[in-house]
N, C-alpha and C positions, 0 to 999 in steps of 0.2 A: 487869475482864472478860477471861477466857481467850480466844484469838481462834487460831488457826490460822497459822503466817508463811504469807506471801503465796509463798512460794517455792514451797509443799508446793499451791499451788491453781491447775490448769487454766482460761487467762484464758477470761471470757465475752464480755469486749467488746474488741477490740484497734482501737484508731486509730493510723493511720499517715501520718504527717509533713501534718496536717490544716491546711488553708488556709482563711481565708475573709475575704473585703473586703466591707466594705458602703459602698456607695455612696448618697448624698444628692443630691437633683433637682440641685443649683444646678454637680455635676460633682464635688463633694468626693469625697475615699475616705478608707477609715478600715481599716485591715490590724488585726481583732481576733484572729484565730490566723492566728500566722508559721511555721507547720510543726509541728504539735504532735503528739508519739507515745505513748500509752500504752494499760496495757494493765486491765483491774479483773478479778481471778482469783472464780470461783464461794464466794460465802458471804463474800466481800473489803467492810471499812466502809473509801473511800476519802473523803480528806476534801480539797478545790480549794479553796485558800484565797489573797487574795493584795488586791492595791489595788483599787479601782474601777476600769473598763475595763481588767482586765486580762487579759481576754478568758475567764475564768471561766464564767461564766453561759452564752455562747456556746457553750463547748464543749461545758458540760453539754447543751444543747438540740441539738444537733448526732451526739449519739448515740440520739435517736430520734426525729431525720430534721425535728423544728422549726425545725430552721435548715440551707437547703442547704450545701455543702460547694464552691469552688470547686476544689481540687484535695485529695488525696490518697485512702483509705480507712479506712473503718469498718466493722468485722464483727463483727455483735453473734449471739452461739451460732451459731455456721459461716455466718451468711447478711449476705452484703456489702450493706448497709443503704443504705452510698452509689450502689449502681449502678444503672443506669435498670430501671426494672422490680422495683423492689423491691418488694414486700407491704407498703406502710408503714402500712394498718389494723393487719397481724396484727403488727407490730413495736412500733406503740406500744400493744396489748393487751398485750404480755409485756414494755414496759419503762416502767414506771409513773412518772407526773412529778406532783412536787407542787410548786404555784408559790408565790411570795410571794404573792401574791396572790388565792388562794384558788380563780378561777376557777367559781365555782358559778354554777348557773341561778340566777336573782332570784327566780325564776317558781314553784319546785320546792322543794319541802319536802326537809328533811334524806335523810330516807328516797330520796326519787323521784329526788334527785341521786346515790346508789348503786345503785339499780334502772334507771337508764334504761341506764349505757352496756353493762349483763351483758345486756340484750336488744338493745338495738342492734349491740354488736361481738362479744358472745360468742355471741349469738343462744339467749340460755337462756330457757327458760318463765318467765315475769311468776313464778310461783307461789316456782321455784326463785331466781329473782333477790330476789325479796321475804325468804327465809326466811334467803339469806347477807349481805342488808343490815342485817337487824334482828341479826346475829351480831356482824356489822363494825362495826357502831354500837356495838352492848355492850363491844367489843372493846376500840374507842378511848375508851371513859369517857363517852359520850351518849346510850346507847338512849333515855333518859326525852328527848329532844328530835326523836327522829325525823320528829316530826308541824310543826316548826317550821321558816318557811322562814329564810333567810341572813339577811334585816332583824333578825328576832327572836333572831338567835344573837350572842355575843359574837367574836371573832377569833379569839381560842382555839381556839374551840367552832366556828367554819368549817372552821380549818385540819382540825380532826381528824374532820369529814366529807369534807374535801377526800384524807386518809388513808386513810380509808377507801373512799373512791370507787376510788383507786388501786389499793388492795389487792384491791377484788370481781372486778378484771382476772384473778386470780391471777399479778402479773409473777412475772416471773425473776429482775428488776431494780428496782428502787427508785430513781431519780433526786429528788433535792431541792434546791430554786434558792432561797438563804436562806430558809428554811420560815419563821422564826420573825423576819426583820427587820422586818414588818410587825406586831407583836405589842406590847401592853406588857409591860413587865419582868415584872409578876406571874404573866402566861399562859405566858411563854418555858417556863418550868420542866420545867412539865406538858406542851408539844407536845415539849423536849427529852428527856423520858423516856420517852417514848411511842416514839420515832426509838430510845432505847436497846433495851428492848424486842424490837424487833423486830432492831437485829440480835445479842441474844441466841438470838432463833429462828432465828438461820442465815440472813437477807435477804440478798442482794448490793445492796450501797448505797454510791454516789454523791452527795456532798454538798459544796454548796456553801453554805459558814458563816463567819462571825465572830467565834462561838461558840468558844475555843480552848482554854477548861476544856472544856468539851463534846466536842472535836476530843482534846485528850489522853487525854481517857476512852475513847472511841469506837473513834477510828481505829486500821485494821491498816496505814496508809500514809498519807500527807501528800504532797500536790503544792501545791508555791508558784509561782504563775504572775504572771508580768507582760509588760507590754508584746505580750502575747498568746505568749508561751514558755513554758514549764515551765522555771525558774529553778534548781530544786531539787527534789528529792525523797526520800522516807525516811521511817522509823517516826516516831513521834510524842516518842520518846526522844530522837533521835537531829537531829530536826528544832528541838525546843525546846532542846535542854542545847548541843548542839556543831553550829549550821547550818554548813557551809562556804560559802555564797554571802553575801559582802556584804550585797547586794541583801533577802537575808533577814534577815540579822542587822540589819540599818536597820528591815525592817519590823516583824519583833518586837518590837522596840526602843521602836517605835511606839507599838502595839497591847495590850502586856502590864505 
């Protein structure tokens, strides 16, 4: 996949030396980002990869505004996301999150989980929210289950309502918190192709994966986090053939 360097691309999202501790009732603290900066350039597939709690997941949620920030900034398209008074409706309409976990109404058929939030946050007519769900559906490979609710659908078949729900936002951005860990082997494929896809269409996408066939295909950049740091960073050449950090070279080591 031809990709653009990240040099030649004006950042959309910039975080700057990002904090956050979470604290537990009994007084514990738990420091999952120790000052983290970085930047994801417009139409950029970045891919967060790295051990469990290694403040991953966190950061991803933290660039649109799911998880507060105790100190530093994040400016996502010129508007400082972290600061009091931020627009955080209109910020997570334009920066779209798909969880592990699917996240859908129980209650709501395929369909009425991509129609409700174009009338609730984009405030579109029921008629026009109805005519870009049944596109978004075709789109991700499900029209024919629109009329079915999340019980009746496979995992697969959630995550890629869960897709498209994201998409009927029209973001900017595309955020993904291991899309496919929840999945079996045999669905990974098809929710991984469907991620490729789109960013053949030019998406700006943020991914957090395990996936690293996936990740070498994909990605215009690679960030290895641990211990809530950014460890390492670089193409995906450059990241798998010659890491310089230890820390990485042990983890790959791991993993592959």
């Amino acid at each position: 996949m031809e990709h653009t360097p990240p040099s030649d691309r004006k950042p959309i999202i910039v975080a700057e030396d990002v904090r956050k501790t979470y604290r537990s009732n009994d007084g514990r603290s738990h420091l999952a980002l120790a000052g983290v900066t970085a930047e994801i350039g417009r139409g950029e597939v970045l891919v967060v990869f790295g051990p469990s709690g290694s403040g991953k997941s966190t950061f991803l949620r933290t660039l649109n505004a799911l998880e507060t920030i105790d100190s530093g900034r994040i400016v996502v398209d010129g508007v400082a996301v972290s600061d009091p008074g931020a627009d955080l409706n209109k910020l997570r309409s334009e920066v779209g999150m798909v969880f592990q976990l699917f996240n859908l109404f129980q209650h709501r058929t395929a369909l009425d989980n991509v129609v409700l939030p174009q009338i609730v946050v984009r405030r579109r007519p029921r008629a026009e929210a109805l005519r870009r769900a049944r596109e978004l559906l075709e789109k991700v490979g499900i029209g024919d289950r629109a009329g079915h609710y999340p019980s009746q659908l496979s995992g697969g078949q959630q995550q890629r309502v869960a897709i498209a729900r994201a998409l009927a936002m029209d973001p900017k951005v595309m955020l993904f918190d291991e899309p496919t860990s929840a999945l079996d082997p045999e669905t990974v494929t098809g929710i991984l192709d469907l991620m490729k896809d789109l960013a053949a269409e030019g998406m700006t996408m943020a991914v957090v994966t395990h996936e690293m066939g996936f990740a070498r295909e994909i990605a215009d950049r690679m960030l290895f986090m641990d211990g809530g740091l950014i460890v390492e960073e670089g193409s995906p050449q450059q990241i798998f053939r010659a890491p310089q950090q230890e820390r990485t070279k042990e983890f790959l080591k791991q993993i592959l």
